[in-house]
N, C-alpha and C positions, 0 to 999 in steps of 0.2 A: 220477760223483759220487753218493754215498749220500745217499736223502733218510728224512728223517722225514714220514710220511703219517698228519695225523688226520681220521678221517672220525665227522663227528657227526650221529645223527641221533635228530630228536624224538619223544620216545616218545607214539606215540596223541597228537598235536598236537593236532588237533579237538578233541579229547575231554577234552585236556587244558587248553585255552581256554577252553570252556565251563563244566567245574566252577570255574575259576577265576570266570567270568560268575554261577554260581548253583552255590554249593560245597553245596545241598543233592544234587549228584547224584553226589557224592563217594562211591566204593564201590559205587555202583549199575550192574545191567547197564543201557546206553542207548547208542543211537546218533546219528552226525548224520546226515542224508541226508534223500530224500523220502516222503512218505506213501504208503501200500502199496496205497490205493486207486490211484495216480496213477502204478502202478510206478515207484516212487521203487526208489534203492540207495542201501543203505548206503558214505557214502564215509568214516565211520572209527566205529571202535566202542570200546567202554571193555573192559577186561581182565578185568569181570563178565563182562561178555556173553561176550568169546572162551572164556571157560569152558564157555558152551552150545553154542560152536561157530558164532557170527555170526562172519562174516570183511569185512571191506573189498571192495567192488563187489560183493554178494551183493544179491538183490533182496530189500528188505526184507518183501514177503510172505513171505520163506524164512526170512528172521531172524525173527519173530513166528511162527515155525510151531518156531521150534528155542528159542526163550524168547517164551512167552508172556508174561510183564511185563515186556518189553522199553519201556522210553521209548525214543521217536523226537523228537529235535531238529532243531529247523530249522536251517543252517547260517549260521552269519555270518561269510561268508569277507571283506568287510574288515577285521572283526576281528582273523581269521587272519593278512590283510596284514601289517596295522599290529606283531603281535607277530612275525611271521618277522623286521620288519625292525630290530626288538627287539634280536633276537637275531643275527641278523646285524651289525649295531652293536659287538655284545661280541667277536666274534670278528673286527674290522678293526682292535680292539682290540688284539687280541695279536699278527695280523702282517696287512701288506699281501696275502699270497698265499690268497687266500682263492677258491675257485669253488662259487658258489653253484649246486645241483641240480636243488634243488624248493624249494619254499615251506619245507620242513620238515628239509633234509638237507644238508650240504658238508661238500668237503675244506680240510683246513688242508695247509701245506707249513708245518712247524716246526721244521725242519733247522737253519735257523741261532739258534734259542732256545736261548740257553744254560742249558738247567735239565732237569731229567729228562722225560721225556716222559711217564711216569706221572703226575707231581707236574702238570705242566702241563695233562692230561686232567681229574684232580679239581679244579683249581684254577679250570677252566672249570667244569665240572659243576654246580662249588657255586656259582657266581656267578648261573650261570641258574637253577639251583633255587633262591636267595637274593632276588634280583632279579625274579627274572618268575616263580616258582614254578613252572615245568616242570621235567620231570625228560628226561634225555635220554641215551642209549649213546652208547657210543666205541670205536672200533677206531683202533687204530696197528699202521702195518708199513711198511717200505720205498718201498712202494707202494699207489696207489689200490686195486687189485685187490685185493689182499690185506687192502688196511684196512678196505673196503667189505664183506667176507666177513668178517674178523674182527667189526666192528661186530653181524653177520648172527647168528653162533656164540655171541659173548656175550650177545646179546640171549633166543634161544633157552636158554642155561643157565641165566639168573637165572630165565627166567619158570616154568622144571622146580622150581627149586629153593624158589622162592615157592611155586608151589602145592601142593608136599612137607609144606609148614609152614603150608596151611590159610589163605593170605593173599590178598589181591586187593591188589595195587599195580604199580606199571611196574618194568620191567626195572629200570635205569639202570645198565646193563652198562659194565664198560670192558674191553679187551682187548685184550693189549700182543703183539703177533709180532713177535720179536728179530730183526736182521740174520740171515741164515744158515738161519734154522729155517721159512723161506716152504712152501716145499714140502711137509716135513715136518709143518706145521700143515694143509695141505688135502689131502693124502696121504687121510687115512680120511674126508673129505664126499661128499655123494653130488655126482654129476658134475651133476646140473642147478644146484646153487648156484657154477658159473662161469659167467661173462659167456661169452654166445654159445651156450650150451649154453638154447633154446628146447623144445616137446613134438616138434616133426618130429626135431631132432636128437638128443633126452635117447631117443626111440626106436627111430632109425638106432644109439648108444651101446647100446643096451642090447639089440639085434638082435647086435650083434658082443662080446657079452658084458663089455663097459665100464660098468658100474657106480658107481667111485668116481672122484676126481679123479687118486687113485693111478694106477687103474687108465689114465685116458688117457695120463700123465707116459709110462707104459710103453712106450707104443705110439710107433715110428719118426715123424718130422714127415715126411717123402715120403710113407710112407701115409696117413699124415690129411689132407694136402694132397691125395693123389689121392682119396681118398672125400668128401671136404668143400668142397674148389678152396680158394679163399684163405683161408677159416675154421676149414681146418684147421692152417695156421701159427698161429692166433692161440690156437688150444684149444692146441697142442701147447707154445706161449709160457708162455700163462698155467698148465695145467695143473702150470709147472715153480716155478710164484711170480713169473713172471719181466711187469712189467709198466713202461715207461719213458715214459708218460705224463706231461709235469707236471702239475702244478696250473695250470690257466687264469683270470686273470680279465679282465673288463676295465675294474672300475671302476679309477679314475687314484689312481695312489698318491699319499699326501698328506703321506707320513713313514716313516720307516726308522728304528726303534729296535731296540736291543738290552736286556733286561733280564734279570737273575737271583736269586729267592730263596734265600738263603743257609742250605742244614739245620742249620747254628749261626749265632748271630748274630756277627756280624765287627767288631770295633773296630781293631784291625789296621793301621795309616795304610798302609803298603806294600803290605799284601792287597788293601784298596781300589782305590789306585790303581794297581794291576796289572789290576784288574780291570775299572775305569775305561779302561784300557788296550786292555784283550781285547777290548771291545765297543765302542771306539771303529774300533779295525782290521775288526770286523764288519760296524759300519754303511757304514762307507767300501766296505768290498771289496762291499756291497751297491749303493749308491750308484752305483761304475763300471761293474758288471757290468751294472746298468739303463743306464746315461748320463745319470744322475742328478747331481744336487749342489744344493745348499743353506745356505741362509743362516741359519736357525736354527737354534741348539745347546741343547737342552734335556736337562736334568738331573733324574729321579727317587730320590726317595728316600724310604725308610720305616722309621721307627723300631719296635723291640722292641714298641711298646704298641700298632702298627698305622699309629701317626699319618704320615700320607703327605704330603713334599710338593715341589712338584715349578718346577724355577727354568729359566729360558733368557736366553740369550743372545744378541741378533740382529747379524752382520757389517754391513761395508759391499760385502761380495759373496759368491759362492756357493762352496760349497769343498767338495770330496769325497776330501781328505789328512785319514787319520788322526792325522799327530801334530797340528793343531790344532785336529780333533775332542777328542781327547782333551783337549788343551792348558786348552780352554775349559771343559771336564765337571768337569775338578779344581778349576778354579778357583769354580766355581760350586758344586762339594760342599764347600771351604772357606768361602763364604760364609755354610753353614746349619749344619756339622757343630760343635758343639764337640771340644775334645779328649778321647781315648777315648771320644766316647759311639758306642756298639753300633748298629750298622746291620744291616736284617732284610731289605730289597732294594734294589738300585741299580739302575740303568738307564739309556741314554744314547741319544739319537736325535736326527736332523736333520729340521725339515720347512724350507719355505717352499724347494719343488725346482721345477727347471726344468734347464735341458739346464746340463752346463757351460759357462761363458765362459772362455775362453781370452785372457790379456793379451796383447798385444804389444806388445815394449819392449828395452829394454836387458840385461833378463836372461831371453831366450827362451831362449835355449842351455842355459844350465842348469836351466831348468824343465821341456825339453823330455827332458833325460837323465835329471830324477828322475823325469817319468811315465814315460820308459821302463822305468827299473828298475820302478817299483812296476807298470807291466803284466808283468814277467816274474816280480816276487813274486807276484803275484796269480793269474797261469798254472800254476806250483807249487802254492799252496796249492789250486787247483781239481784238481791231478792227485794232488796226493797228500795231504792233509789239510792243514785251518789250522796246525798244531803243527809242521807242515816246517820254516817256517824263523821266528825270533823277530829282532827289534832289541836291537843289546848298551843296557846300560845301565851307566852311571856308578855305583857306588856312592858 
């Protein structure tokens, strides 16, 4: 199954807390970490400073010997806390599959978001520079690997291309690697920005004249195995883009929506409820694949001027069938929409989950043949795309 992988990660975080804390240091080289009498390190610095060549874990007697009017901050990492989980917040937001890294960095799995995945990356980007005033890169690719490296690449571009034009500001890269082009996008990096590629092994690689990522793709997987023992299956994996790790988390999911902004606005009664449609089949097919189901139906909506707002509906039991996911969505965007008025995004999701319950009664029989069918739509649609097979409708 094809996934969408976003990896986001906080540009200069510390650094970027703090001027938020005391915006006089805005533009200035400084860092956070210890005092240089006390061999303090630097653990993050501002994008003045990297201009003299401070780096992250360098002793700060070495950073005040490469900028002397270097400011040193003292760190206030609950601070830091308190905004990682800020921001993490935002992004449980937009789907349950979320694995958080570090304090300052995760992946999204946004595979089943129905909307571009560019659109979806700036749409983050500005909420957290809007909202918590950080600025933060992106990398999207198939995979972790690959997004994580992308993320890497974009970041490294803008900050060339920022300092071409005489500027001091963060990256806030984004950078999208299409299905297909993985390889071809790490083909020309040098071989130590792949996972596993460490100094003992980036110069065993470069003993055998292996330089780029290209160049390992090259090389047969039996001889990197025999030079590397199991490390070398996983260089000769990755070095091809090829990386099938999910996304991990383990906080407890709390809701399964689907939503989508529309690149025109939609008045449309049938578009709507088509699409009311799509992402009711979404949720559900997410729903089962968890062993999920749920007794609330909530319905988002936002009009042309922005104004948002968003209706549900609670059963008297839990359900994880699309058609009366859907059933409920429409009936609930009927009770806010007028006639023709222009819709700018819709969205549809289930919380209040727990396992399903299963009745027993006088019509097991044929309840038990429609989950059958719908496990074997759902089988299909995991082998071959959602769009395999659709439900006729009545005109």
């Amino acid at each position: 199954m094809n996934r969408t992988i976003l990896h986001l990660d906080l540009d200069a975080f510390y650094c970027a807390v703090e001027e938020n804390r005391n915006p006089e240091l805005r533009g200035k080289a400084f860092a956070v970490g210890g005092k240089p009498e006390e061999r303090g390190v630097v653990s993050s610095c501002s994008y003045a400073a990297r201009r003299n060549g401070v780096r992250s874990a360098m002793p700060m007697s070495q950073a005040l010997r490469l900028c002397p009017g270097l400011i040193i901050v003292s760190g206030h990492h609950r601070a830091y806390g308190e905004v990682s989980r800020q921001v993490m917040a935002r992004l449980w937001d937009l789907t349950a599959l979320v694995e958080q890294i570090s304090i300052d960095e995760a992946f999204l799995d946004i595979s089943d978001i129905q909307d571009n995945p560019g659109r979806i990356a700036r749409g983050l980007q500005a909420r957290i520079r809007e909202e918590l005033h950080l600025p933060c890169s992106i990398g999207i690719a198939s995979n972790k690997l690959v997004a994580k490296i992308a993320t890497e690449v974009g970041k490294a571009l803008a900050l060339k291309r920022i300092k071409a034009q005489g500027l001091v500001e963060p990256p806030n890269a984004l950078t999208v690697v299409r299905l297909g082009e993985e390889a071809a996008f790490l083909n020309p990096l040098p071989a130590d920005m792949l996972w596993g590629v460490g100094p003992k092994t980036s110069k065993r690689l470069a003993e055998l004249g292996i330089h780029t990522i290209g160049d390992i793709a090259k090389w047969p997987e039996n001889e990197l195995i025999y030079l590397f023992g199991e490390n070398g299956r996983d260089l000769a994996r990755h070095a091809k883009g090829i990386d099938n790790r999910p996304v991990e988390t383990e906080r407890e999911t709390k809701s399964i929506s689907q939503e989508i902004t529309f690149s025109r606005d939609v008045r449309d009664d049938k578009a709507l409820e088509r699409t009311i449609r799509e992402q009711a089949v979404e949720v559900a097919r997410q729903l089962r694949k968890n062993e999920l189901a749920g007794s609330t139906i909530k319905l988002k909506i936002r009009w042309p001027d922005f104004t948002t707002l968003t209706r549900q509906k609670t059963l008297n039991h839990r359900t994880d069938q699309e058609d009366e996911i859907a059933t409920v969505a429409r009936e609930l965007m009927k009770s806010v929409r007028k006639p023709n008025q222009y819709v700018r995004l819709i969205g549809v999701g289930v919380s209040g989950l727990g396992a399903p319950i299963r009745q027993l009664g006088l019509w097991d029989e044929d309840h038990e043949k429609s989950r059958k069918l719908q496990e074997a739509v759902d089988t299909l649609r995991e082998r071959f795309g959602k769009d395999v097979i659709h439900k006729g409708e009545v005109e």
